[in-house]
C-alpha positions in Angstrom: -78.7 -102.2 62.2 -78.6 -106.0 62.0 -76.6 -108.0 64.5 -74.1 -110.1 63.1 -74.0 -112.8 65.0 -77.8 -113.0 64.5 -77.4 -113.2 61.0 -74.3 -115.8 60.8 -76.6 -117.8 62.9 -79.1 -117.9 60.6 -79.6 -121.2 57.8 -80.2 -120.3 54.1 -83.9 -122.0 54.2 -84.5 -118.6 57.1 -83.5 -116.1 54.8 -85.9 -114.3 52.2 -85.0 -114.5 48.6 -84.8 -111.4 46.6 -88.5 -110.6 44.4 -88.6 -109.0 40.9 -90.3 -106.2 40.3 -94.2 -107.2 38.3 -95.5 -104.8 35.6 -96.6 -101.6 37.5 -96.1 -98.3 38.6 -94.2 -97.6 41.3 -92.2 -94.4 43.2 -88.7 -95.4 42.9 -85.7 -93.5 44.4 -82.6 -93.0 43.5 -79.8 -94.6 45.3 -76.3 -94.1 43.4 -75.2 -93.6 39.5 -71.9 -94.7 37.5 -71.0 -92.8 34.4 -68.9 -94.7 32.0 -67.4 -94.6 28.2 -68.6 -97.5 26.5 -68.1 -99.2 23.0 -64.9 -98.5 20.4 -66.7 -95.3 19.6 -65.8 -94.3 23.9 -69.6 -92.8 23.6 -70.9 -91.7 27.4 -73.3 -93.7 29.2 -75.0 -92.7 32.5 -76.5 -95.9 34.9 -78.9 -94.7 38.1 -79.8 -97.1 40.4 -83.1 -96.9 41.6 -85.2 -98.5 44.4 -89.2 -99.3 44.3 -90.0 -97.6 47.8 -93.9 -97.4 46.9 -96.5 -99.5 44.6 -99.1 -96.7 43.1 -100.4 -99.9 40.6 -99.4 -103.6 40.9 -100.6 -106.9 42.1 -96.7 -107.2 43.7 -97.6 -106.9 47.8 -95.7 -103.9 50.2 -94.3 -107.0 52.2 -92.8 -108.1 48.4 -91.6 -104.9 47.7 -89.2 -104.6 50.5 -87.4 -107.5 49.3 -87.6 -105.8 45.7 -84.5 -106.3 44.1 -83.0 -102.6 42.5 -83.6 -101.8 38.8 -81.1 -99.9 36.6 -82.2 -96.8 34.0 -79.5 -96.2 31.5 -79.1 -92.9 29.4 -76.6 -92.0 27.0 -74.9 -88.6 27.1 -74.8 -87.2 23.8 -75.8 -84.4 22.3 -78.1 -86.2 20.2 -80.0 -88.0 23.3 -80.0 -84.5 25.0 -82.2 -83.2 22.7 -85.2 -85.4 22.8 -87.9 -84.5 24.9 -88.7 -87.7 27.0 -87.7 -88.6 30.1 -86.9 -92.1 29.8 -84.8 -91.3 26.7 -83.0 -88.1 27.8 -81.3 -87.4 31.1 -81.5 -83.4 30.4 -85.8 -83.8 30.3 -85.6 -86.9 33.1 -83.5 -84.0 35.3 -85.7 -81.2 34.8 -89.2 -82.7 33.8 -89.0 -86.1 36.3 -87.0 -85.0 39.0 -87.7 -80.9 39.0 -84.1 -80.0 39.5 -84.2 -77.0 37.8 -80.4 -75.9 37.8 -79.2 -74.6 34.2 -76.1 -73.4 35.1 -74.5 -76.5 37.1 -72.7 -79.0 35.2 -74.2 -82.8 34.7 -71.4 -83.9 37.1 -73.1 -82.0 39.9 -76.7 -82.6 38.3 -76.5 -86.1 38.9 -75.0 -85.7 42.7 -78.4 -83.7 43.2 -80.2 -86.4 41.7 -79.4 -88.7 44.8 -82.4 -89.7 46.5 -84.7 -87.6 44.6 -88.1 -89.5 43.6 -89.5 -90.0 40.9 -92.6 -92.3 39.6 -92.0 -95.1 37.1 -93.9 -97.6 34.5 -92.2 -101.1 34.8 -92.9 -103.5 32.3 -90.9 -106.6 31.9 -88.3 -106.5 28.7 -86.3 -109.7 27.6 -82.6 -109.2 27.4 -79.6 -111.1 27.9 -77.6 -112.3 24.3 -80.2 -114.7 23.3 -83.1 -112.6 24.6 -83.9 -115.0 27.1 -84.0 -113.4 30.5 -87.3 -111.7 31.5 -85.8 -108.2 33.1 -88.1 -105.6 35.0 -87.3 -101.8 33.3 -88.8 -99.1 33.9 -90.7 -98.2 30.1 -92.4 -95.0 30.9 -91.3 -92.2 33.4 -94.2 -90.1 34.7 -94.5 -87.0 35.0 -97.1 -84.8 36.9 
C-alpha cells in the first residue's frame, strides 16, 4: 500500500501519466461490471471493465502496461444479442466460450459476479469514437478463444 504522505509529497512532473493501450493482443482481466437500461426504448446494456495484465503481441513495453489505462467491453442483453455466436458480440458465448463458466442454470445476475477476475485473451485495435469521431479509443475487436 502506498504511503500517503509519500504521495502528497510528490510534484506532478514525478508522477507517471496514464498509457493507452497500442493494437495487440493482450490477457486482460476482469475487474468490475455495471448493468444499465439505456435509450427511450430502456433496452439492457452490460459494461465489464477489464485490465491488460499481460502482452502476448504488441510493441507497447511490460513497464507501459502497468500504467495501462482500463478498457471497457460493452454487450447488450437481449434476446437477439444472446443468440449470436461470437464472443465479442454476445455475453451468453463471451461467458461460456471466453471465460469457460459453464453454469446453465444460474441467472446472468450471478453469471456476471462469477465473471470477476476471470481472464480472458483480447485483440485491441484502436476505433474512433466520441460525436464527431475524433478520439482514437483502444477496444478490444476480437476475443480469443482457445
Amino acid at each position: 500500500m502506498a504511503d500517503l504522505n509519500a504521495i502528497l509529497d510528490m510534484t506532478p512532473g514525478e508522477t507517471p501519466d496514464p498509457v493507452s493501450l497500442t493494437p495487440g493482443v493482450y490477457e486482460f482481466t476482469i475487474t468490475r461490471y455495471k448493468t444499465e437500461e439505456v435509450g427511450e426504448n430502456k433496452t439492457g446494456k452490460l459494461t465489464w471493465s477489464i485490465r491488460a495484465d499481460a502482452i502476448v503481441e504488441s510493441d507497447l513495453s511490460d513497464e507501459d502496461l502497468e500504467l495501462a489505462k482500463p478498457l471497457y467491453m460493452e454487450f447488450w442483453l437481449t434476446e437477439k444479442s444472446f443468440s449470436y455466436d461470437v464472443p465479442h458480440i454476445s455475453v451468453k458465448h463471451f461467458l461460456t466460450d471466453a471465460l469457460g463458466i459453464d453454469e446453465e442454470d444460474v441467472s446472468y445476475r450471478d453469471l456476471f459476479e462469477l465473471a470477476l477476475g476471470k481472464t480472458f485473451t483480447g485483440k485491441v485495435e484502436i476505433e474512433m469514437q466520441g460525436k464527431d469521431r475524433d478520439r482514437p479509443t483502444p477496444t478490444v475487436k476480437r476475443v480469443l478463444v482457445n
